[in-house]
N, C-alpha and C positions, 0 to 999 in steps of 0.2 A: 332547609326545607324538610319537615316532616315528610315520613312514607306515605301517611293518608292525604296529605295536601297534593302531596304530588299525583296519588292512584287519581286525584278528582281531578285533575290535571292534565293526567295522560289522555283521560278518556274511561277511567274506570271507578268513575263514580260509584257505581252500585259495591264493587268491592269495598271499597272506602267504606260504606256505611254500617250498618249493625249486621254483627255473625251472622245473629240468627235469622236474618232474610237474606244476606246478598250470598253467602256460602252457597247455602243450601242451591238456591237460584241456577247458580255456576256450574253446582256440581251435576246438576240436573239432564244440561245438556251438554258435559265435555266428559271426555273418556278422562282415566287416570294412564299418566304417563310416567314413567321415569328414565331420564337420562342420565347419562356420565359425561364429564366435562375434564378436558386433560388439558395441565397448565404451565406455560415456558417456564414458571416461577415456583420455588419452596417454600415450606411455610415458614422458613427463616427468614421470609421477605414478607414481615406480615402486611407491610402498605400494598405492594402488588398484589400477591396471592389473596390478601384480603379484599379485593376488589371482587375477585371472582367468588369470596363467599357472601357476598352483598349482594351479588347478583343475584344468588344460588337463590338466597332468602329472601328476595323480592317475590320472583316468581311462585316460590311454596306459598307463601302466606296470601300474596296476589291472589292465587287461584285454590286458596282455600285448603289446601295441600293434596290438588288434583295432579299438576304437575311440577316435578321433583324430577332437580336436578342436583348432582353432587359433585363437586371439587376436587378434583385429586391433584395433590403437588406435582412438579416435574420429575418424572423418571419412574412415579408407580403405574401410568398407564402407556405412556409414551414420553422418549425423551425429552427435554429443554426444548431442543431445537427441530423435532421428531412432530410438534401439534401440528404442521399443516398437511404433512403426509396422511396423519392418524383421523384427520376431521373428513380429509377428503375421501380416505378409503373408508372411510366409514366407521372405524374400527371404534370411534368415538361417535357420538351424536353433533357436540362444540368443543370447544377448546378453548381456553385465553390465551395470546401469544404478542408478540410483536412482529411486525412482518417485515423489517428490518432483517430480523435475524438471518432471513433465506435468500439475501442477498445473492447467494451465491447460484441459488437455483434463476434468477433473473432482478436485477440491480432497480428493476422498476418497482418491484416491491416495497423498497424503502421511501416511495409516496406517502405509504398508507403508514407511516411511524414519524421518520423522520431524514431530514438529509440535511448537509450543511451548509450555513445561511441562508436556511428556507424562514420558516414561521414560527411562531408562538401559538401557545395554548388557545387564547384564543382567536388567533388568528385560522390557525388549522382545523379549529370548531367551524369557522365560520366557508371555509373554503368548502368542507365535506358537506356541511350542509346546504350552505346556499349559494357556492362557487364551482359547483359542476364531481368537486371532487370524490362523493358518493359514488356517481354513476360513473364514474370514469374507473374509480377501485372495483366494483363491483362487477365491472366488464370484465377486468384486468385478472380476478381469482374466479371468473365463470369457468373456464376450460377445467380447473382443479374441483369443482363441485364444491365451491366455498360459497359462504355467502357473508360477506363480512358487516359487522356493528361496530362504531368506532364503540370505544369502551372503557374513557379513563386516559389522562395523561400526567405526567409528573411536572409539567411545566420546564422551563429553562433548568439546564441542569451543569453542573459544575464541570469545569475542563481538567478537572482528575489532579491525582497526586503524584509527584517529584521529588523523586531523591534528591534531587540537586536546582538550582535556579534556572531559570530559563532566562535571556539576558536577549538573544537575540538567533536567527532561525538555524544559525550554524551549533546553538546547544540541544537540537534537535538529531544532529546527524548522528544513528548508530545505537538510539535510543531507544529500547526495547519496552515494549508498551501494552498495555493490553486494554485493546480496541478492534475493531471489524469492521464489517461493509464499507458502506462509503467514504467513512470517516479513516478507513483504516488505508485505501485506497489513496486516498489525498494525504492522509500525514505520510506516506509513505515516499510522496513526491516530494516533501521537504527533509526524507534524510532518516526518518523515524521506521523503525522493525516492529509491523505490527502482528502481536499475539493475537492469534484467540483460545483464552481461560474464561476456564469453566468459573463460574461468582465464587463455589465454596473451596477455586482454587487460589485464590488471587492472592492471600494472606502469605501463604506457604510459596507461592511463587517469586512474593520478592523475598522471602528470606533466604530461598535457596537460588537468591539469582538468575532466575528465569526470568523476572522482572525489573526495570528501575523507574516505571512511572504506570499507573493503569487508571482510567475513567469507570467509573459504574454509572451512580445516578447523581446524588446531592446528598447533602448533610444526613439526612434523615436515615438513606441507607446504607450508607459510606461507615459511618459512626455504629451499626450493629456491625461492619464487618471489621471494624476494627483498624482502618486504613490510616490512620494518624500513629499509628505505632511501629509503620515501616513505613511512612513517606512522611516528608514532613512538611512539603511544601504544597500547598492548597490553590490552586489557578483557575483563575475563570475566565472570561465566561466557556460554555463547554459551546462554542460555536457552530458543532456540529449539530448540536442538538436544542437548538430555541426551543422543541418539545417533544416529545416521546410520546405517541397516538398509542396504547394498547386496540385490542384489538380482540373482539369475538368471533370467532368462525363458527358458521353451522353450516351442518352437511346439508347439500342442494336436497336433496331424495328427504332428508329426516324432514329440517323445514317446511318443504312443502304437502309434506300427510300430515302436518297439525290442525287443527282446527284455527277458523280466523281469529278469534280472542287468542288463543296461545300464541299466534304470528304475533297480534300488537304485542303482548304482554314481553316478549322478548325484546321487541325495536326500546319499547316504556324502561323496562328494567336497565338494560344496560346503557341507556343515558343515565337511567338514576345512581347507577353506581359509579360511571365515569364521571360525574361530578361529584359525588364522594370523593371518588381517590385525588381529584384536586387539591377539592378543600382538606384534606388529610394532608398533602405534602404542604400546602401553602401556610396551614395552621402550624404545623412542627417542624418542617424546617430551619425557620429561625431560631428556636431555642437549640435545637441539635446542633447548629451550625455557633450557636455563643458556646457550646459545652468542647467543642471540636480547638476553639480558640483558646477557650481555657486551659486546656488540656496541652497544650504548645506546638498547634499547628500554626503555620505561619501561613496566612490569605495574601494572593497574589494576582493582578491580573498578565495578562500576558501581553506582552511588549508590541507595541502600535508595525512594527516590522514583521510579527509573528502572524499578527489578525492579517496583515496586507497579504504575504507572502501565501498563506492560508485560503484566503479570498479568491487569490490568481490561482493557481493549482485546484481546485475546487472547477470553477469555473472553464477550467481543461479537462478536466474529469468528466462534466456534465457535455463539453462541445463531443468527444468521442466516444461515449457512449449515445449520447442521439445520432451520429453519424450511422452507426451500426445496429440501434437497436431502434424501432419503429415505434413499441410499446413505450420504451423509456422516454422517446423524443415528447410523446402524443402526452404523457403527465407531464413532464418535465416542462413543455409552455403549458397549460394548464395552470400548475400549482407555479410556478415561477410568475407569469403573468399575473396572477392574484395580489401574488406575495410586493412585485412592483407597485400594482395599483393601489394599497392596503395601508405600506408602510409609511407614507404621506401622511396618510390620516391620522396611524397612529404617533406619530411625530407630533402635528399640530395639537392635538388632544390631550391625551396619554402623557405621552414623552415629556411635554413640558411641565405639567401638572407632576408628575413625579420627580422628575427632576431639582423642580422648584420643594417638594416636601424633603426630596433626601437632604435637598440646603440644608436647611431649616431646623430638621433632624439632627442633623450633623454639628450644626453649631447649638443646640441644645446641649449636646452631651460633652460636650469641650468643657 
């Protein structure tokens, strides 16, 4: 979809139309503003960190270049893992992030990205929007003076790379990995040592044996870092991760002294870039991922014992942290109740219609 089809779309028809009346128009009656946006991502990750400059240049051009916002990689304004603190003190205006990452500050967090064998892209679209899941994240980062935008997902993502085969869950035990939250939690219940490495350390981590297996995203960004060169062995599906939610924080206080065109113009923008960064991974993906195979990774999925054993231990995970945690329980049937009543559908629909093309596909290229 074009930018202007969508401004007429959003609700911003008058922008949409010619400079020289809908600008002026805008400029008329909104202040000029400029913010800083501080982001979990480098611009060595140009599918992510490029989201957030989609964003950036939505809203300039939106609003006629009234209000400007600008991007900064991770770690010139505020750490990787440093945006929720920085949005919330203020110290930034928004931030891109995953909320995932602050697992550690409360494990509910990882609603609002991802958890294991939860949803799909768009399945998790559909939950935030019209499954309660907005207003139940938005409750969840009120106390932090966040105000969150979903913003972009990468879709299903690969179960990472292996030194060695995985055959069955005992070639798990003592296997040093680099993974986190809740995925890091649960592989950990089947025998696995989970790292948390820094992205631009991963490469260097397995050479020098810090590492013998690590997850990132999929083809797309696995393939700039180079991961076929110290792993050889490619597994999927990445279970934990059916999808990866990014995620826009704006400070409660900044937000609410905008004027209401700049409110919408923010909610407009960061759908339009989160369906960007979709269609970016879903359109290159696949070639990245033939270039990864040619290159002499070997694709694997992981062993029907693995997914089970994964499944249960997961599922233990989630009963004892709702025993304890009130926040975690109240999303946890939320997004899990969804995901029950959802996956039927996408079964009868989806699942067999794809299935019946991969056939089809597949004995084409034989």
């Amino acid at each position: 979809m074009q930018r202007r089809s969508f401004l007429k779309k959003a609700g911003f028809g008058a922008m949409a139309g010619s400079a020289a009346v809908a600008v002026p128009a805008f400029a008329q009656s909104s202040p000029k503003i400029n913010w800083k946006m501080a982001s979990s991502f480098t611009a060595a990750q140009p599918a992510l960190f490029g989201s957030a400059q989609v964003f950036c240049k939505m809203v300039e051009e939106a609003s006629g270049g009234d209000f400007s916002i600008r991007a900064y990689p991770a770690g010139e304004l505020a750490p990787a893992l440093g945006v929720m603190d920085a949005v919330g003190n203020k110290t930034v205006e928004c931030g891109q992030t995953a909320s995932y990452y602050y697992y550690d500050q409360n494990p509910a967090f990882c609603f609002d990205t991802a958890v294991p064998f939860g949803l799909n892209a768009r399945q998790m679209n559909a939950w935030m929007l019209e499954g309660g899941g907005m207003k139940l994240t938005r409750e969840m980062f009120a106390p932090r003076h966040i105000i969150n935008f979903p913003m972009g997902n990468t879709g299903t993502q690969m179960g990472g790379w292996y030194r060695k085969e995985i055959h069955a869950v005992a070639d798990l035990k003592g296997l040093k990995m680099r993974t986190a939250g809740l995925a890091g939690e649960v592989l950990s219940r089947l025998g696995v040592v989970p790292r948390q490495i820094a992205t631009g350390d991963i490469y260097s981590s397995f050479e020098n044996g810090t590492l013998d297996a690590a997850e990132f995203v999929g083809p797309l960004d696995d393939e700039k870092l180079g991961l076929n060169k110290v792993a050889k062995y490619y597994y999927y599906p990445g279970w934990w991760e059916g999808c990866a939610q990014l995620s826009l924080y704006v400070n409660d206080g900044a937000y609410n002294g905008l004027p209401k065109p700049y409110q919408a113009l923010i909610e407009a923008a960061s759908r339009y870039a989160g369906v960007q960064l979709l269609a970016n991974y879903d359109a290159n993906n696949p070639a990245a991922l033939r270039r990864l195979v040619a290159k002499g990774a070997v694709l694997k999925a992981f062993p029907r014992e693995v997914m089970d054993a994964s499944y249960t231990a997961a599922n233990a995970v989630y009963a004892e942290l709702s025993a304890k945690n009130p926040l975690f329980k109240k999303l946890y049937e939320s997004y899990m109740g969804f995901r029950d009543n959802v996956v039927p559908w996408f079964r009868v629909a989806e699942g067999s219609f794809n299935n019946y093309m991969s056939i089809v596909l597949a004995s084409r290229q034989k």
